[in-house]
C-alpha positions as CSV (number, residue, x, y, z in Angstrom):
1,X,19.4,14.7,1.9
2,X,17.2,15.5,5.0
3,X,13.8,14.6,4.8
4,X,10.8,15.2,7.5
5,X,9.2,11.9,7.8
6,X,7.4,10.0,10.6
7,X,9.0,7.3,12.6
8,X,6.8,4.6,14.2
9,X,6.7,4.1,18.4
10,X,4.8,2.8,20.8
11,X,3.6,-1.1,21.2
12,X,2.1,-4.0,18.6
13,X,-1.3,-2.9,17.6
14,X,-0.8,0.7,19.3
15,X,0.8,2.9,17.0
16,X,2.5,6.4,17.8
17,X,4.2,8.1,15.4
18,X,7.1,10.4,15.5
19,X,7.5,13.7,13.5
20,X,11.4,13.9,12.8
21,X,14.1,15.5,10.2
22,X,16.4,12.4,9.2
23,X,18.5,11.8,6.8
24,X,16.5,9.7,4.0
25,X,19.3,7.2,3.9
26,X,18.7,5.9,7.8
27,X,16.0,3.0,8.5
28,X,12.5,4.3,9.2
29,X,12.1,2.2,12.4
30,X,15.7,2.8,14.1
31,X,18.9,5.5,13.4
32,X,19.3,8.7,15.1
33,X,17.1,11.4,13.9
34,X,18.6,15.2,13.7
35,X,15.2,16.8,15.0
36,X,12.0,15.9,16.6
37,X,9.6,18.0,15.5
38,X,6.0,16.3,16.8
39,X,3.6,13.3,16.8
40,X,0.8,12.0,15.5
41,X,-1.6,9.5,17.5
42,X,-3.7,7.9,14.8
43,X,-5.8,5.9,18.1
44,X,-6.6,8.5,19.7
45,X,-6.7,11.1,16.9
46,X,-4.3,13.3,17.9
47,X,-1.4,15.5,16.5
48,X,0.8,17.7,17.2
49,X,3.7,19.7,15.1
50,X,6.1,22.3,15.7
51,X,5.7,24.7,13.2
52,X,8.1,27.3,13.3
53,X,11.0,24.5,12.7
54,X,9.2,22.8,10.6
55,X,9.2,26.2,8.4
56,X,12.7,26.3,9.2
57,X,13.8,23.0,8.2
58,X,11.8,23.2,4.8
59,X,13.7,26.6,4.5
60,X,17.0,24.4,4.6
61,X,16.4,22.2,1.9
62,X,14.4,19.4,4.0
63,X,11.9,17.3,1.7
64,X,8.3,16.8,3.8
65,X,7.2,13.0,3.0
66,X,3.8,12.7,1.3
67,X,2.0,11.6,4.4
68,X,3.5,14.5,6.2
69,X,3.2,17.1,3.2
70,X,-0.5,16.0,3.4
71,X,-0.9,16.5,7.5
72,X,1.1,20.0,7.2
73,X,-1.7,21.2,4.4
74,X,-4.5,19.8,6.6
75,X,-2.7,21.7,9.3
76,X,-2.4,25.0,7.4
77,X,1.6,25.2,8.0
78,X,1.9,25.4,4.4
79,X,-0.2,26.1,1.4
80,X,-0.5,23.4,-1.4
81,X,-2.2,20.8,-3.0
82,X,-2.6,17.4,-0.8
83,X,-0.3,14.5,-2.9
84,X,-2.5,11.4,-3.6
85,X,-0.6,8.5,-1.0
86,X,-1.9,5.0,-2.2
87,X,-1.8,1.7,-0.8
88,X,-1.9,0.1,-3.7
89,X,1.1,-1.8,-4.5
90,X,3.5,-0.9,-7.7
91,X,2.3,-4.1,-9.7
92,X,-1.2,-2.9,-9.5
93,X,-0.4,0.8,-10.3
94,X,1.9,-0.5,-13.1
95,X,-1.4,-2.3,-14.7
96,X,-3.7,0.7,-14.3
97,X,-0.8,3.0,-15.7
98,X,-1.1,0.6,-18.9
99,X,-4.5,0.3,-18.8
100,X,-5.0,3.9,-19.0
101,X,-2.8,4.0,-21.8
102,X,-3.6,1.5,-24.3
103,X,-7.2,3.2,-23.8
104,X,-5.9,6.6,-24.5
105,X,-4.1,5.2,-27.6
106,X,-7.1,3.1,-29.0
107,X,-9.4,5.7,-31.1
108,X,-12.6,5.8,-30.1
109,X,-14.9,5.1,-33.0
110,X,-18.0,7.1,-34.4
111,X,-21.1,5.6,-35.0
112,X,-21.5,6.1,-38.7
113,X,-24.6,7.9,-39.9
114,X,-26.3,5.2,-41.4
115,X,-29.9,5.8,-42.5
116,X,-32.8,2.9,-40.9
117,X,-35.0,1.4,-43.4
118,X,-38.4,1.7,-42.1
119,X,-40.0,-1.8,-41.7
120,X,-43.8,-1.9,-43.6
121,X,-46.3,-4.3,-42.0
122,X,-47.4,-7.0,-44.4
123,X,-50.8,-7.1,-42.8
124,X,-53.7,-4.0,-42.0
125,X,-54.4,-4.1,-38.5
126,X,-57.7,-5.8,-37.5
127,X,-60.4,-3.9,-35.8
């Protein structure tokens, strides 16, 4: 299965990213990509994609990554919803999963209608 994905370049501490069609089984930082098909600079804010093949790969049966789904909306090359990409680590989205749950399951409970005695003084106010 090809997917559009980015591939990292450039030095230690100077990241440049790589646009490509791949296969999804190859590594993300080596192996032999089918397409290039632009790069993103994240340093110096800067982007670039090739639009038409992107189109054309997508067309083919290509899956877009989540980061790249979400640069190609931002882009306007196609028209969705941006996909929530979270660096939170599965352990932790395991917990909140459950956490959500077992408060969705518990029934929240209604204050019952319960009438207040009034409370008399014992003494008349002094004036």
């Amino acid at each position: 299965m090809l997917t559009i994905r980015l591939t990292r370049k450039g030095k230690k501490n100077q990241p440049f990213f790589r646009v490509v069609v791949i296969d999804k089984r190859r590594s993300t930082k080596g192996g032999r990509s089918v397409e290039d098909l632009g790069y993103v600079d994240p340093l110096k804010k800067r982007k670039s994609f090739k639009k038409d093949r992107i189109l054309y790969w997508i067309s083919k049966g290509a899956k877009p990554s989540a980061t790249i789904h979400n640069y190609l909306v931002s882009e306007k090359i196609i028209d969705a919803k941006k996909i929530k990409v979270s660096n939170i680590s599965k352990k932790k989205q395991a917990e909140i999963a459950a956490a959500k749950t077992a408060a969705a399951a518990t029934p929240v409970a209604q204050p019952a209608a319960t009438a207040v005695p009034e409370v008399k003084p014992t003494e008349a106010p002094k004036t």
